[in-house]
N, C-alpha and C positions, 0 to 999 in steps of 0.2 A: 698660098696658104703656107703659112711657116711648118719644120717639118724638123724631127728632132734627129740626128747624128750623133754617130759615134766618132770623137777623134784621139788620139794620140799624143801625148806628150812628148817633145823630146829626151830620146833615151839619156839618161843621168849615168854617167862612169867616173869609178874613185879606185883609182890603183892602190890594192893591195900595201906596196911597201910605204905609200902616206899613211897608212891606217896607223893610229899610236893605241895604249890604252886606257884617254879618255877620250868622251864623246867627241866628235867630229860634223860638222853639218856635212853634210852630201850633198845638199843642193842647195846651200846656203850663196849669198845671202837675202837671197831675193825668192828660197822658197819653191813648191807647185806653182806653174806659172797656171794652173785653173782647178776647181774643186774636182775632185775624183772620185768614179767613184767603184776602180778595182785601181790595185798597187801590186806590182811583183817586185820583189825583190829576190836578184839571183847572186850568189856568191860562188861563182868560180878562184876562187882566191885557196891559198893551201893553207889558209886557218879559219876556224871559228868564229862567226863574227858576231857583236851582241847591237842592235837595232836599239833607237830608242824616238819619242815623238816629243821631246820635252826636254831632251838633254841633261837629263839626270839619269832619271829610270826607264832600267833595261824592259821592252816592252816584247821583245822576242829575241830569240838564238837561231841564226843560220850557219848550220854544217856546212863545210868544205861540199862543193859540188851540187849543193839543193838549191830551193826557192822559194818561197813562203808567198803565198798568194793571197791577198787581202782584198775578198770582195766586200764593199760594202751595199747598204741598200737602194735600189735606183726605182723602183716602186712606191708610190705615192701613198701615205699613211691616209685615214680618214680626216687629216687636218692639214693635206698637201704639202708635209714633211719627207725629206730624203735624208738619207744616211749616205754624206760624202766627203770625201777627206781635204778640210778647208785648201785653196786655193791661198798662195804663201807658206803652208805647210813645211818647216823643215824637219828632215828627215837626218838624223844621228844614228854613228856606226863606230864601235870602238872594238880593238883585236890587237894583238902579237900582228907588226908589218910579216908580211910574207911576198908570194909572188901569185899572180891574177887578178883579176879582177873584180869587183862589188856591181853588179848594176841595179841601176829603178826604175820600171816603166810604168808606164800608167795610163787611165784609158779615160773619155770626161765627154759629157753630152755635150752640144752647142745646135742653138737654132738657126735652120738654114730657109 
């Protein structure tokens, strides 16, 4: 009987001093390699970083030192709909280079 998991993406890292201030893919160009469906994003880096899904607009701001945790929904609607962050998904980050580091983890069901 098939049986649903949890697994892991390979963590995404984008040094600090590549960062310019326009958008940047982060895990371009090939994207989430599967739909997700929580995202952290952590910004150890010593500047402000602004996030975008579309590569125009800014769709959030990470402080120096925080993380912004984007769960979405993994529960079945009454029309067997999930809320999850398409697979290919690139991820934009634009800031003042500094020094540290940007990372994206991400977490995605599969049938075992």
């Amino acid at each position: 009987m098939a049986q649903n998991r949890v697994q892991a993406i390979p963590i995404i890292s984008f040094a600090s001093a590549d960062l310019t201030t326009s958008f940047q893919a982060l895990n371009g160009p090939a994207g989430l390699p599967a739909a997700c469906f929580a995202i952290h994003v952590t910004n150890t880096t010593s500047t402000t970083v602004s996030i975008s899904f579309d590569g125009i607009n800014t769709a959030d701001v990470i402080v120096t030192d925080t993380r912004i945790d984007l769960p979405f929904q993994t529960n079945a609607q009454p029309t067997a709909w999930t809320a999850l962050l398409p697979a290919g998904q690139i991820i934009y980050a634009k800031a003042t280079a500094g020094t540290g580091t940007l990372y994206i983890s991400g977490y995605y069901v599969t049938q075992t």
